[in-house]
Backbone bond lengths (Angstrom), bond angles and torsions (degrees), N, CA, C in turn:
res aa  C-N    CA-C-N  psi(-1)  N-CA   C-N-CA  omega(-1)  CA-C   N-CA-C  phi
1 X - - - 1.433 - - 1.525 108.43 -
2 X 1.269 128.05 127.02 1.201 140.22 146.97 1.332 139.04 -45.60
3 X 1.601 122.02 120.22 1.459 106.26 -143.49 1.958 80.75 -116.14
4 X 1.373 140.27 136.43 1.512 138.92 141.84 1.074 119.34 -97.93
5 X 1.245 117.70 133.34 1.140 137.90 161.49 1.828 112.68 -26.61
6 X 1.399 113.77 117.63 1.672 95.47 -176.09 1.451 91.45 -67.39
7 X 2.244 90.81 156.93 0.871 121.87 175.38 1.909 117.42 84.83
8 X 1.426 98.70 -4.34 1.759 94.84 -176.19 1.512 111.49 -92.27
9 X 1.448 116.45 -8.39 1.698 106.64 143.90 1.212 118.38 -73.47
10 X 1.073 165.06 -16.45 1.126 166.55 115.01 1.607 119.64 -17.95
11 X 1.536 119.58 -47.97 1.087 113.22 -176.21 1.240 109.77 -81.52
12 X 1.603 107.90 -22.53 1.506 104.12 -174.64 1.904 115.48 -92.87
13 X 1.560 114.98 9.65 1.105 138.93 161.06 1.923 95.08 -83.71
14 X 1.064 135.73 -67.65 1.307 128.89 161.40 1.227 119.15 -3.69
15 X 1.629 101.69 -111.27 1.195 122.66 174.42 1.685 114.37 -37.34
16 X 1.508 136.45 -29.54 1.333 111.87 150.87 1.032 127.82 -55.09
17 X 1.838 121.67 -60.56 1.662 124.69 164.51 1.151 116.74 -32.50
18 X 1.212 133.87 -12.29 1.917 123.74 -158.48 1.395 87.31 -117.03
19 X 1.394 120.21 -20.24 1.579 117.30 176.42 1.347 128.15 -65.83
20 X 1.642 96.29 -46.80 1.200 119.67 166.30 1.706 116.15 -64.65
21 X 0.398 77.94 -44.12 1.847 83.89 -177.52 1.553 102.81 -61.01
22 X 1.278 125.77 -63.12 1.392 124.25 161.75 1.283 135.19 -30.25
23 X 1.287 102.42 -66.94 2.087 119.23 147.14 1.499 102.80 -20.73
24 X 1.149 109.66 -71.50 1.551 134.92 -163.21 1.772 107.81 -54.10
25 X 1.088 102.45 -31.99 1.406 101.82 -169.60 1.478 107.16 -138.54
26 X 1.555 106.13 57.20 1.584 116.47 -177.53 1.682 106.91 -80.19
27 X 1.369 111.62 -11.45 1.506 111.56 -165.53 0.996 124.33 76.34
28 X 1.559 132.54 11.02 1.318 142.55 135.80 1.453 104.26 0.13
29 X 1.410 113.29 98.59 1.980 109.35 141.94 1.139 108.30 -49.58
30 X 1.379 120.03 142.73 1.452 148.67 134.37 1.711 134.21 -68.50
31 X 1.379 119.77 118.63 1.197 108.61 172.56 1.587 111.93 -88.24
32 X 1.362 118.83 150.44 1.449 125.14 172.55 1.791 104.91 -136.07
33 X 1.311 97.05 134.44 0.840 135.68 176.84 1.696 139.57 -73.53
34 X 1.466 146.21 54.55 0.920 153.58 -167.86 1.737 117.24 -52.00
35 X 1.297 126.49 85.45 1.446 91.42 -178.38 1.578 88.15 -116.64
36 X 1.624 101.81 128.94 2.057 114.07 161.12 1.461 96.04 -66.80
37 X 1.359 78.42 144.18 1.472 110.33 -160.43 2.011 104.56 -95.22
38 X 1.283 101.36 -16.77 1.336 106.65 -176.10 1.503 110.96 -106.24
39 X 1.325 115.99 10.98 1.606 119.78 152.15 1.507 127.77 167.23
40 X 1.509 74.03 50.88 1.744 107.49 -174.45 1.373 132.57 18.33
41 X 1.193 127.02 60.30 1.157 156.45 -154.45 1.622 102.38 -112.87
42 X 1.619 118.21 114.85 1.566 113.08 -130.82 2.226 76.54 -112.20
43 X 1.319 115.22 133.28 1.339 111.61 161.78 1.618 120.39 -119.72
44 X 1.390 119.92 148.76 1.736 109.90 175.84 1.422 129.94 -101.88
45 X 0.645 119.02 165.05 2.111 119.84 -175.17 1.273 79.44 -151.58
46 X 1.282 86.77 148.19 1.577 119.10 146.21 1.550 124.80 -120.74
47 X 1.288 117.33 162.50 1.418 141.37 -179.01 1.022 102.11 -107.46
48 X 1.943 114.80 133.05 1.567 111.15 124.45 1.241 141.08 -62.41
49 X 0.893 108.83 162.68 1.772 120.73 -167.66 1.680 99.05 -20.70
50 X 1.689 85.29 149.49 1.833 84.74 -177.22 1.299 100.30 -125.66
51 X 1.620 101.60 41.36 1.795 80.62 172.44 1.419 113.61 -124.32
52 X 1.290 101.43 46.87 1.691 127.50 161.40 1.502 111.52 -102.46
53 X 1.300 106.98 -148.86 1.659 115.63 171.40 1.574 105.54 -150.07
54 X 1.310 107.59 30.52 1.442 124.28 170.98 1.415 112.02 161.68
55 X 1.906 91.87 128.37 1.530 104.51 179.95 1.608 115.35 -146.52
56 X 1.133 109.24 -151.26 1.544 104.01 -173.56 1.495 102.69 -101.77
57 X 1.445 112.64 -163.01 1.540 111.43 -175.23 1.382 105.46 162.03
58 X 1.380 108.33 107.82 1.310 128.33 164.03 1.500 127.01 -103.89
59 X 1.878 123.11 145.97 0.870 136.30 -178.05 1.464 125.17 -144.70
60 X 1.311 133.99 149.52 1.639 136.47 -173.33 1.820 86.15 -101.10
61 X 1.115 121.86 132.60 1.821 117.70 162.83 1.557 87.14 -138.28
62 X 1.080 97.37 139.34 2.082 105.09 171.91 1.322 101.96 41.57
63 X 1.076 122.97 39.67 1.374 104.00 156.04 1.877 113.62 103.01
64 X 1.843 109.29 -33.84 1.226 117.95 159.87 0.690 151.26 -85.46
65 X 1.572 159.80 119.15 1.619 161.50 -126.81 1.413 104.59 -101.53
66 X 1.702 108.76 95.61 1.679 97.42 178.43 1.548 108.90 -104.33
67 X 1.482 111.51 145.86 1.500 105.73 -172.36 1.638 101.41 -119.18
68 X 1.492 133.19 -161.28 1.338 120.51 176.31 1.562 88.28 142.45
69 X 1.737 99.89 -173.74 1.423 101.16 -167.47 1.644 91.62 -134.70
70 X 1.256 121.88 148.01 1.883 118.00 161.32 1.797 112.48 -96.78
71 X 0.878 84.45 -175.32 2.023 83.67 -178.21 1.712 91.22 -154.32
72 X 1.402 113.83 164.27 1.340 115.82 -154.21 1.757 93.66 -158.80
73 X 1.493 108.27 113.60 1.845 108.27 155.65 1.135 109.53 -108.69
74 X 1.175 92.41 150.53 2.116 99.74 168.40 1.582 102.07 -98.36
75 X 1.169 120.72 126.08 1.748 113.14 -168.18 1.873 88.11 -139.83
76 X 1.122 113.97 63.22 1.530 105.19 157.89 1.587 100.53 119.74
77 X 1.570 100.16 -172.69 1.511 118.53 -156.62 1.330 118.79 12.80
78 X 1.273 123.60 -170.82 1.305 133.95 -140.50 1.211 133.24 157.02
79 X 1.894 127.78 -173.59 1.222 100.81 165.86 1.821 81.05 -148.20
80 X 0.874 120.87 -172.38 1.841 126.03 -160.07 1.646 74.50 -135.02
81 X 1.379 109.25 145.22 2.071 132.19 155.84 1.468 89.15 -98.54
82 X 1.421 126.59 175.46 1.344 135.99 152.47 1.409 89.55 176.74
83 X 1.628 90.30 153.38 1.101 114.89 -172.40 1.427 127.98 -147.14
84 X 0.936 149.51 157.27 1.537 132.76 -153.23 1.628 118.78 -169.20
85 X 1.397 116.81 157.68 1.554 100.72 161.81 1.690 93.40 -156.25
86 X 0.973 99.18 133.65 1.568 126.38 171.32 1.459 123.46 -92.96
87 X 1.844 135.14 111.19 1.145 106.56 164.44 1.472 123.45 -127.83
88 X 1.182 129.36 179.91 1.570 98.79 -164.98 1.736 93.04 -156.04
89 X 1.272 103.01 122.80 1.605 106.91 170.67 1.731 118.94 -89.93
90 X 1.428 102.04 -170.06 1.504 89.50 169.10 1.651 124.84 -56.23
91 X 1.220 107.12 -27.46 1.744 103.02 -176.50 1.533 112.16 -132.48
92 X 1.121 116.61 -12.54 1.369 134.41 168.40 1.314 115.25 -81.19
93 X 1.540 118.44 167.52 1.314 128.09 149.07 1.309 116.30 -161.92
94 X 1.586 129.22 134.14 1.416 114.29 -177.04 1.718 96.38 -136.51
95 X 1.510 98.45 156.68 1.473 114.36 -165.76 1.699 96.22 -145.80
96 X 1.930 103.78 165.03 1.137 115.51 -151.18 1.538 88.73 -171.34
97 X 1.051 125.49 117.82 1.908 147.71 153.72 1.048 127.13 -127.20
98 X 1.473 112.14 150.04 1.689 104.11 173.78 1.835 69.43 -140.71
99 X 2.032 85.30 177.55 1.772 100.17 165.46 1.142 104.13 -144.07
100 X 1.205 146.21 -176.11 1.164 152.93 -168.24 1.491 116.08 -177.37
101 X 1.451 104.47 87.33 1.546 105.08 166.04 1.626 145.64 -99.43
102 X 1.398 111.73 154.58 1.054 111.06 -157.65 1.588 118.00 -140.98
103 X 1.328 101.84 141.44 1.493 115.68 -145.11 2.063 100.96 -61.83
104 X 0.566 127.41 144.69 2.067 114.43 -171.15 2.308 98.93 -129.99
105 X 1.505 93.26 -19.61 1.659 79.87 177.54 1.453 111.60 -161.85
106 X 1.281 110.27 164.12 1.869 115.68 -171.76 1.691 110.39 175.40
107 X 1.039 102.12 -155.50 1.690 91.24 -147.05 2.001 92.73 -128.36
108 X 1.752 112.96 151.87 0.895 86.57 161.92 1.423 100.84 -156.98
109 X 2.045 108.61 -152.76 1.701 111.64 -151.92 1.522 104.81 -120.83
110 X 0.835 169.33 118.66 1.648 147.36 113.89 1.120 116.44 -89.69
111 X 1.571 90.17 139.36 1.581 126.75 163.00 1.669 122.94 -103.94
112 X 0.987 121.08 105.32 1.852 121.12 169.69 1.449 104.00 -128.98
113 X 1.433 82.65 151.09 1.700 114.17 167.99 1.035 126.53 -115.94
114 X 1.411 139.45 123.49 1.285 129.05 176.33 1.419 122.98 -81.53
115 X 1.232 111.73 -172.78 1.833 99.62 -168.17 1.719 100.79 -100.86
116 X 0.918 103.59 9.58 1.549 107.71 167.54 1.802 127.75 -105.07
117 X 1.705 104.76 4.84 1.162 122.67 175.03 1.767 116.38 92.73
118 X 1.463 109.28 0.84 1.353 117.90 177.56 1.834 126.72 -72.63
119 X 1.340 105.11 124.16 2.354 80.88 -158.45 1.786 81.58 -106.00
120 X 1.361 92.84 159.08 1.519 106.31 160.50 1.457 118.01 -143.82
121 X 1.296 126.02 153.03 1.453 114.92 -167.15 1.944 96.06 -146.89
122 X 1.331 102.37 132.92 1.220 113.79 -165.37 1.408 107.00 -122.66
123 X 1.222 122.34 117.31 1.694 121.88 155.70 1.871 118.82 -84.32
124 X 1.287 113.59 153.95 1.380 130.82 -163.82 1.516 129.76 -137.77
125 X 1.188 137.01 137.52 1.484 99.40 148.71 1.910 96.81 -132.57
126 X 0.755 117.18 149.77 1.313 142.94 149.95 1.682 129.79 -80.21
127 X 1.449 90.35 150.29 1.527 113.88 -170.74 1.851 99.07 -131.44
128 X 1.307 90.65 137.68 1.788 99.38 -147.61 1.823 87.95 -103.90
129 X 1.404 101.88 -27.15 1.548 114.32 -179.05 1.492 105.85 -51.57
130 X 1.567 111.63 -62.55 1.801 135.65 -131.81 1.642 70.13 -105.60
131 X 1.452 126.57 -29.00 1.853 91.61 -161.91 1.334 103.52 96.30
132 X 1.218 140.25 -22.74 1.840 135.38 -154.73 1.548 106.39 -128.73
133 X 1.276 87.09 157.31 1.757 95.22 175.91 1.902 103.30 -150.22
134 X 0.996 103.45 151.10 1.619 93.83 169.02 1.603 94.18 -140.98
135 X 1.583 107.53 150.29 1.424 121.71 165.86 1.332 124.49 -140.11
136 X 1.269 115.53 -142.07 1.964 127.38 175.15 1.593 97.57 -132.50
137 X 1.249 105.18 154.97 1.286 107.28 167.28 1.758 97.77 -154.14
138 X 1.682 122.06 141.31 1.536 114.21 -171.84 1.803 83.62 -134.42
139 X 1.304 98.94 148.70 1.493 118.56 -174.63 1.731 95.83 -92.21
140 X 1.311 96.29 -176.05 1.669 99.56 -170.03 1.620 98.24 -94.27
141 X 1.426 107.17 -27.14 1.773 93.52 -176.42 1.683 99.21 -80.19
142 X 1.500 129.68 19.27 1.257 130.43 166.30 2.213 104.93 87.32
143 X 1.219 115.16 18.52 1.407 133.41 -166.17 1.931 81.27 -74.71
144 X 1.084 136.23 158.70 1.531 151.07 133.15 1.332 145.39 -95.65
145 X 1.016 134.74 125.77 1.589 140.82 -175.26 1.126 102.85 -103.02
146 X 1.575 143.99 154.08 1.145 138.14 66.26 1.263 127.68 8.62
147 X 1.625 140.05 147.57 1.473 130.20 168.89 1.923 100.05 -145.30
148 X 1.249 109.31 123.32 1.216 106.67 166.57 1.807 108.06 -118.67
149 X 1.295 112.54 166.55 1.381 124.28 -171.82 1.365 112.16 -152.82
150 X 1.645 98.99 123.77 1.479 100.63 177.42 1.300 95.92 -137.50
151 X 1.543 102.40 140.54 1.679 121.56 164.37 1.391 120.70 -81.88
């Protein structure tokens, strides 16, 4: 029988979670994706680091430089880690789990302005799993996007 140290399922439930989380929040830019919807004419932005829940975000559309910030909730699903060790003698048996879940998708906001005074405001949601999110975004002269997002 195998004897652990108490507490080293646990730590080793840790030290995975803290891994993940790190992974998770490497600061990976994001590309986003603009496509007008009235003759699909595809534009790019980029993101700062996304391993906040709000950052900046710049884009060229027609020709103008829009800048602004997005904001980001995690509002549900997920996936659970767990981890465990079981041992079992001739008449005994002892066991040990933890889980650790973690948020994988939620919804989000941008606002940009271009330097020519034009605003656009985009809703989203994201998937924390896949890296992607797709949304809408409508300009102020009432113009439409498409929005895709990749990490």
């Amino acid at each position: 029988m195998m004897n652990y140290p108490d507490g080293m399922a646990n730590n080793q439930v840790r030290r995975i979670f803290f891994s993940l989380v790190i992974v998770s929040l490497c600061g990976c830019a994001a590309t986003v994706t603009f496509v007008d919807r009235t003759d699909g004419h595809e534009y790019i932005g980029k993101s700062g680091g996304t391993g906040r829940a709000e950052g900046e975000l710049s884009a060229l559309i027609e020709g103008s430089t829009y800048t602004g910030h997005w904001i980001y909730t995690a509002n549900g699903g997920g996936y659970s880690l767990a981890t465990g060790a079981a041992f079992s003698g001739r008449a005994s048996a002892f066991g040990s789990a933890s889980a650790v879940n973690i948020f994988a998708q939620g919804n989000g906001l941008i606002n940009i302005r271009s330097d020519t005074g034009q605003f656009m405001r985009c809703v989203f949601n994201f998937n924390g799993m896949s890296n992607t999110g797709i949304g809408e975004c409508q300009r102020n002269d009432g113009r439409e996007y498409d929005l895709r997002i990749k990490r």
